[in-house]
C-alpha positions as CSV (number, residue, x, y, z in Angstrom):
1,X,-67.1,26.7,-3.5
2,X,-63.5,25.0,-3.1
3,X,-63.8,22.8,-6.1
4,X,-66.0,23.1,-9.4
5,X,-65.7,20.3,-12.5
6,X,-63.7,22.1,-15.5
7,X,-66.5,23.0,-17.6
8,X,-64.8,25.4,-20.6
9,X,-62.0,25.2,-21.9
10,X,-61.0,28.9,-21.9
11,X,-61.6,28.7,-18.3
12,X,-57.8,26.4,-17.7
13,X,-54.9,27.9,-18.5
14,X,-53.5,24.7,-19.9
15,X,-54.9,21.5,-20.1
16,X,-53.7,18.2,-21.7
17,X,-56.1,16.1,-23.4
18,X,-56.3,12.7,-21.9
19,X,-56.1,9.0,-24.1
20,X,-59.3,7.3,-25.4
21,X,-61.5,6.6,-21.9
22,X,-61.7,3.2,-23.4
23,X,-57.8,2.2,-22.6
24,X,-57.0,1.3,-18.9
25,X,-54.0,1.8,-19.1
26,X,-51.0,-0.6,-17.5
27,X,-47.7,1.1,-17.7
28,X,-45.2,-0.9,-16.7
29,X,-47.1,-4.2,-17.4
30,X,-46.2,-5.4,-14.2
31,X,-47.6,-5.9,-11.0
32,X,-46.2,-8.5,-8.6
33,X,-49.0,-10.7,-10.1
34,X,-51.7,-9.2,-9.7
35,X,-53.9,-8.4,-11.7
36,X,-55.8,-4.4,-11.4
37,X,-58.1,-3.3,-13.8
38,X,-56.1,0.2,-13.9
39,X,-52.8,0.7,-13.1
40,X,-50.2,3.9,-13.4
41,X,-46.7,3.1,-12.3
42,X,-45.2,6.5,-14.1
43,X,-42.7,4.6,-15.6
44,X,-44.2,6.0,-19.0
45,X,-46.0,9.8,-19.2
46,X,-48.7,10.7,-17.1
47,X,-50.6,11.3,-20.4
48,X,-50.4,7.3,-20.9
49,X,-52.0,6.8,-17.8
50,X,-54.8,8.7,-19.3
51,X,-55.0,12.1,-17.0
52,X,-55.4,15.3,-18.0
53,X,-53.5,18.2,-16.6
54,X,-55.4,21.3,-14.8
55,X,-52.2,23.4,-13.9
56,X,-50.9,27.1,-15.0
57,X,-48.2,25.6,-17.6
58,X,-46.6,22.3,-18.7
59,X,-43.6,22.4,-16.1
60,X,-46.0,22.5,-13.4
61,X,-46.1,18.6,-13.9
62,X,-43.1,16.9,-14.1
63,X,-41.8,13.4,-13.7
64,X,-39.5,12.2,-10.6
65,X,-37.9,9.1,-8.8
66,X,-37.7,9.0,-4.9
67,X,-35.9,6.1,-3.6
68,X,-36.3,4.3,-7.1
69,X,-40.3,5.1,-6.7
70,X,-40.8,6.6,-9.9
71,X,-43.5,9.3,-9.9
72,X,-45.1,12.6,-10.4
73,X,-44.0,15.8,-9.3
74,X,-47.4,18.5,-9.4
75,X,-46.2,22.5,-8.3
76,X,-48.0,25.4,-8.0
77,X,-46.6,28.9,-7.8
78,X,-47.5,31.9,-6.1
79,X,-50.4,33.1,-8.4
80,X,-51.6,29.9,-10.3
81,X,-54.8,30.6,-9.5
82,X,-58.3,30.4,-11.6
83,X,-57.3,26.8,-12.8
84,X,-60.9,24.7,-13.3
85,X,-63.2,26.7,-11.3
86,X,-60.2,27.2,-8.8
87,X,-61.5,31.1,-8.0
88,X,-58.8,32.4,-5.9
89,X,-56.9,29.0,-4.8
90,X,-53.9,27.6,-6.8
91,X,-53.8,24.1,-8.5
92,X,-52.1,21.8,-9.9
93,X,-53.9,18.8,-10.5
94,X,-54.0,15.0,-12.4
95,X,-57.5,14.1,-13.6
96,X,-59.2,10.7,-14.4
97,X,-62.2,10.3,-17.0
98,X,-65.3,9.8,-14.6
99,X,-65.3,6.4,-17.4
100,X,-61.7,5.3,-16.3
101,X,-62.5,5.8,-12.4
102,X,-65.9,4.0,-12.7
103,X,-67.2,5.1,-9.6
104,X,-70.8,4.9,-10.6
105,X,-73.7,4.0,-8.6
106,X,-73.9,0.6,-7.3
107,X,-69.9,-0.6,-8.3
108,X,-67.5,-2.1,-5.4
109,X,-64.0,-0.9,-6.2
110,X,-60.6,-1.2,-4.4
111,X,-57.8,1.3,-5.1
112,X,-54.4,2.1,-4.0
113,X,-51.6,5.0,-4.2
114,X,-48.6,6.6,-3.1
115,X,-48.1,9.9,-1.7
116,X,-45.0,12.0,-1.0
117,X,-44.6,15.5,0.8
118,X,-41.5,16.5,-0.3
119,X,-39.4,19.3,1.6
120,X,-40.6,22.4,-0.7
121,X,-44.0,21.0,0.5
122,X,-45.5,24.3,2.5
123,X,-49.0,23.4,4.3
124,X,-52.1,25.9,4.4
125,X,-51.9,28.4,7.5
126,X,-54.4,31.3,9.0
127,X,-51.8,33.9,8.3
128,X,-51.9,33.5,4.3
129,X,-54.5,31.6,3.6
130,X,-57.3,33.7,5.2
131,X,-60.1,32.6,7.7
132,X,-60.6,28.8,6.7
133,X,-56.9,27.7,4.8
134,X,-57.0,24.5,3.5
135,X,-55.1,22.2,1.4
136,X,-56.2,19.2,-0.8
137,X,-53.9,16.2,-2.0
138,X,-56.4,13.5,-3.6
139,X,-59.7,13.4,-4.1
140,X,-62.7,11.5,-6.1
141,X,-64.4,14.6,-7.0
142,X,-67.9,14.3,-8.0
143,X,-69.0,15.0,-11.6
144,X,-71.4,17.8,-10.5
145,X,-70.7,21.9,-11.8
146,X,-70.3,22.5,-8.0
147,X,-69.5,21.7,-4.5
148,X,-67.6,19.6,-2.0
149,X,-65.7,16.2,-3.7
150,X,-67.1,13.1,-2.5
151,X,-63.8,11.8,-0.9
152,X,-60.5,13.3,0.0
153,X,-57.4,13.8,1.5
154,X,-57.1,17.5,3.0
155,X,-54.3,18.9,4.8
156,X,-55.8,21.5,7.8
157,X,-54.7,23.3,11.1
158,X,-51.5,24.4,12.7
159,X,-49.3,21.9,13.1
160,X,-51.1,20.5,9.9
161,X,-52.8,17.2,10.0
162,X,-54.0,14.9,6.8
163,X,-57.6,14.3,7.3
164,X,-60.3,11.8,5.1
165,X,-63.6,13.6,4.2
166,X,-66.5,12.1,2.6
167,X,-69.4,14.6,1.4
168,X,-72.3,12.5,-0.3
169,X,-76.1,12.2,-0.5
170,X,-79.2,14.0,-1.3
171,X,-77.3,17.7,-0.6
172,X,-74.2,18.7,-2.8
173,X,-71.9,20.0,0.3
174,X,-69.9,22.9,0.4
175,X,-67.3,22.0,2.6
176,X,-67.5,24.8,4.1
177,X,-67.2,24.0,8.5
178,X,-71.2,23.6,9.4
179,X,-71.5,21.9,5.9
180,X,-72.4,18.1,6.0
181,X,-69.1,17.1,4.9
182,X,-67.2,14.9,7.6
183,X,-63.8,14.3,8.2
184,X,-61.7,12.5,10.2
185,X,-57.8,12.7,11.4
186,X,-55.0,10.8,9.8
187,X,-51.9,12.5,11.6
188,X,-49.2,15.2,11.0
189,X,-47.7,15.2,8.1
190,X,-44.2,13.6,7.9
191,X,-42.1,14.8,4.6
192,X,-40.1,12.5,2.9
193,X,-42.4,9.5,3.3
194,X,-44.0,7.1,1.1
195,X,-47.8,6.9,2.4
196,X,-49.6,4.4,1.2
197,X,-53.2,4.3,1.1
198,X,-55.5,1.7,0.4
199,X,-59.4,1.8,0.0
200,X,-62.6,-0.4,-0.3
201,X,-65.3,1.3,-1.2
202,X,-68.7,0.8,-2.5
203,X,-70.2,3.9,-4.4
204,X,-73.9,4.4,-4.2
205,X,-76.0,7.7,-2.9
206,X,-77.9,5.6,-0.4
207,X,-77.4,4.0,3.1
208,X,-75.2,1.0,1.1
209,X,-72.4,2.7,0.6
210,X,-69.5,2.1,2.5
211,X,-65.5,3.6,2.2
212,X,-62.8,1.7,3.7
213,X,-59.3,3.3,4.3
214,X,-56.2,2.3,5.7
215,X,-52.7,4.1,5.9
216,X,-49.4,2.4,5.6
217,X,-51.2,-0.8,6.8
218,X,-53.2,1.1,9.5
219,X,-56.9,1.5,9.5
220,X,-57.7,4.6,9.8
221,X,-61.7,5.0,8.4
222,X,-64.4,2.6,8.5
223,X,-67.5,4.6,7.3
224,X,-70.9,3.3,6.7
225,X,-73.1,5.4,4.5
226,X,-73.6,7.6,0.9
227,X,-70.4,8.2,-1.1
228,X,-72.3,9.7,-3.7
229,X,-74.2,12.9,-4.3
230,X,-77.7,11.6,-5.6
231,X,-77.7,11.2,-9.5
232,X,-74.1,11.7,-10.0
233,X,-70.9,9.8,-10.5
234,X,-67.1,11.0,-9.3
235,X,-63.5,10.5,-10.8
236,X,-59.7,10.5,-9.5
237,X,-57.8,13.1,-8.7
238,X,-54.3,13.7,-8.2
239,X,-54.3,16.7,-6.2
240,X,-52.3,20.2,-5.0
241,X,-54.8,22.5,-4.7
242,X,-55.0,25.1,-1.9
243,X,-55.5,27.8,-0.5
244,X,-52.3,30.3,-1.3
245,X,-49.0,30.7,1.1
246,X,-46.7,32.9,-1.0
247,X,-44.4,30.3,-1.8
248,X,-44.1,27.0,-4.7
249,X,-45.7,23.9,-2.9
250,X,-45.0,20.3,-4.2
251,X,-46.5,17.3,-4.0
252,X,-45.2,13.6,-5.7
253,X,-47.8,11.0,-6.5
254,X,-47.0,7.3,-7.4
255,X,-48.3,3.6,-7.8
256,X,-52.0,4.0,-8.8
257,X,-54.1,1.3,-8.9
258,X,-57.6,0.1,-9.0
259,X,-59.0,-3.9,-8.8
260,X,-62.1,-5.6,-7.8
261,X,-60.6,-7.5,-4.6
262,X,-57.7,-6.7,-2.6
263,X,-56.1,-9.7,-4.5
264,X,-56.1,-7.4,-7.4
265,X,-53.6,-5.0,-5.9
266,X,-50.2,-5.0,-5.4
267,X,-49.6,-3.9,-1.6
268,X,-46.0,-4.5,-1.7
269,X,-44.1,-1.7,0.4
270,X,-42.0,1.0,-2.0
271,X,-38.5,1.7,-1.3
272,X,-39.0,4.3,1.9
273,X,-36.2,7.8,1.1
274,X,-33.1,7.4,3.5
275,X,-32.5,10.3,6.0
């Protein structure tokens, strides 16, 4: 229902074609010594990082700096709606080849990122957004025609609070409340903040699966269990996709990266916006 895998063409409005799934590409080259197998610090394109763009037009997705972070800016207008199986929601969104995530059965993986609410950032609410609004910000969304993403970052209620879901295993999940989809509270949001997040996670559709999240240095989720739906992989995405609120809504991403061990990534704190 909320989210469905581009699977036409015709069916985005505009969509840039990502590099060769072979690259992993490292923008900058550096990383405090460490050393990620994938890592986007937007100090090139977001097309050398290797996403591809689900939005309404090209200015949707624009580059930025906050407090010398450099990053990603995605917007959606009133009426960007029908963007990859979006129905009647409005998107703009960063994906990653299901081959550059490489969340596929079995694989142990540690990734982190940066996210930013910035001040024209305008959060889901029962007036305009009907019965059940909802907002998403990041997800690993499953390779599936249908259904729930397998993790993600939501933005729900009034005051709005970030939550972690997780929606895996022998039942593709709707999302929908009653579905098998669980989530769990982060906080309010706070605008003009760095978050960062930080996972471990092993991907597998059985009991062995695990997904490990912490929040500016905070843990926040230790969950035991599938992060897969059965037979299935997932891959990245850079996410503003919700449900609509009659306004533009921004969200700035930054500092991706993905390594085998902690060790791999570089957890140094970015530059935090002054008041």
């Amino acid at each position: 229902m909320r989210e469905r895998a581009c699977r036409a063409a015709s069916r985005i409005a505009w969509i840039a074609a990502a590099l060769p799934v072979a690259a992993a590409p490292s923008v900058d080259g550096t990383n405090g010594g460490a050393t990620a197998a994938y890592s986007c610090n937007f100090q090139g394109s977001w097309q050398d990082c290797g996403f591809a763009a689900q939005a309404k037009a090209s200015d949707r997705i624009t580059p930025i700096e906050v407090a010398g972070v450099a990053g990603v800016r995605l917007e959606t207008l009133p009426g960007d709606e029908g963007i990859a199986g979006s129905g009647h929601a409005e998107r703009a969104d960063l994906a990653l080849s299901a081959e550059e995530t490489g969340c596929s059965q079995g694989q142990e993986q540690w990734w982190s990122h940066e996210l930013l609410f910035p001040e024209d950032y305008v959060a889901p609410r029962r007036s305009r957004g009907g019965p059940w609004p909802w907002g998403v910000v990041f997800d690993f969304h499953h390779t599936g025609p249908t259904g729930q993403a397998n993790f993600e970052i939501d933005v729900s209620g009034d005051p709005p609070l970030m939550r972690f879901a997780i929606s895996a295993g022998p039942v593709v999940s709707s999302g929908a409340p009653g579905s098998p989809t669980r989530r769990w509270a982060i906080g309010p949001i706070m605008k003009n903040h760095w978050y960062q997040f930080v996972y471990h996670v092993r991907w597998s559709a059985g009991r062995d699966g695990f997904f490990d999240a912490w929040v500016d240095g905070r843990r926040v989720l230790a969950y035991r269990g599938p992060t897969l739906y059965a037979g299935l992989g997932c891959y990245l995405k850079l996410a503003n996709y919700h449900t609509p609120v009659g306004s533009p809504v921004s969200v700035v991403h930054a500092r991706i990266q993905r390594a085998a061990s902690e060790a791999g990534l570089d957890l140094r704190p970015v530059r935090q916006p002054q008041p």
